[in-house]
N, C-alpha and C positions, 0 to 999 in steps of 0.2 A: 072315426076313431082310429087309431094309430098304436101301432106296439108298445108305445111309450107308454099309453092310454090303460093298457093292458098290466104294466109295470115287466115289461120283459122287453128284451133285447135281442135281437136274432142274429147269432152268433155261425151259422151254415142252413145247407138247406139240401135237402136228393131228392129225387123225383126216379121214381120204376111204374111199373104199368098199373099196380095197383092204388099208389097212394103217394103224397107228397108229406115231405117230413119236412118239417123246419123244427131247427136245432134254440133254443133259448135259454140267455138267464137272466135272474132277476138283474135289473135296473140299480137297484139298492139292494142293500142288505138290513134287515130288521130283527135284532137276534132277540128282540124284547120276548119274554116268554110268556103265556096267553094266561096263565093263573095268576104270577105272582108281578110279573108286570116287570120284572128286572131283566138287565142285558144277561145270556147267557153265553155260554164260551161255542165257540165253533167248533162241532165234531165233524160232520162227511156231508157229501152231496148226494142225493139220491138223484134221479133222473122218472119222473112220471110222463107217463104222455096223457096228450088228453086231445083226443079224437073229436072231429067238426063233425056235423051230418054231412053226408055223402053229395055231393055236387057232380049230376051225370055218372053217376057210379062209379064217381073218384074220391075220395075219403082226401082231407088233410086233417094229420098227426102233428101237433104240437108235442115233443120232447121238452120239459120243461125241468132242468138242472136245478133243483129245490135244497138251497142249503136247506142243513140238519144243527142243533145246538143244543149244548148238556145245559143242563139250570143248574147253575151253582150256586144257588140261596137252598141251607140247609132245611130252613123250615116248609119248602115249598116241595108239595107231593109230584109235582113233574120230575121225570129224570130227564126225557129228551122231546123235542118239540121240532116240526117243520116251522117254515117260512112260514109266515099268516101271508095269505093272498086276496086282495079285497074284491077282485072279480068273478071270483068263485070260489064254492063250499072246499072244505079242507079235502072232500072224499071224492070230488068228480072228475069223472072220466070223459065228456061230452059237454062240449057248449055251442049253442047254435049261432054264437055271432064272431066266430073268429075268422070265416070268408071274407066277409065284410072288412074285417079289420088288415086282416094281413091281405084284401085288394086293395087300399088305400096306405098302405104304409109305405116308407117312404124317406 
């Protein structure tokens, strides 16, 4: 599997003694909003990281640049909505196959 794979793009990358950061963003953009199913307008980027288990007691951090978008369909109870990401839950903070992925990307 491949960052592509991932739907992110790696955009930089640090490395310090504790931990390696790669910088990302999404591939596409998906403003579709998750109730009412309509495009909604682009407001800001948020930036989440989301932390690998620990490899020799080195951690890699994905920072992952998550547009944000207002739902402008009046009758729809969302005001504001993240990127849907299909590789993981909208709340996680940890995934165990992103070594794998960003050792094979490419």
């Amino acid at each position: 599997m491949r960052t592509i794979e991932l739907g992110v793009t790696i955009t930089d990358a640090a490395i310090d003694e504790k931990q390696t950061t790669i910088f990302c963003t999404p591939v596409a953009r998906d403003p579709r909003c998750p109730d009412c199913g309509r495009d909604g307008k682009y407001r800001d980027t948020v930036v989440r990281p989301l932390t690998d288990l620990s490899v020799a007691s080195y951690s890699l951090v994905l920072q992952v640049a998550v547009p944000r978008y207002r739902c402008t369909t009046i009758e729809c109870g969302r005001a504001v909505f993240n990127q849907a990401w299909p590789c993981w839950p909208p709340h996680a903070h940890r995934r165990r196959a992103v070594v794998p992925v960003m050792c094979c990307a490419g």
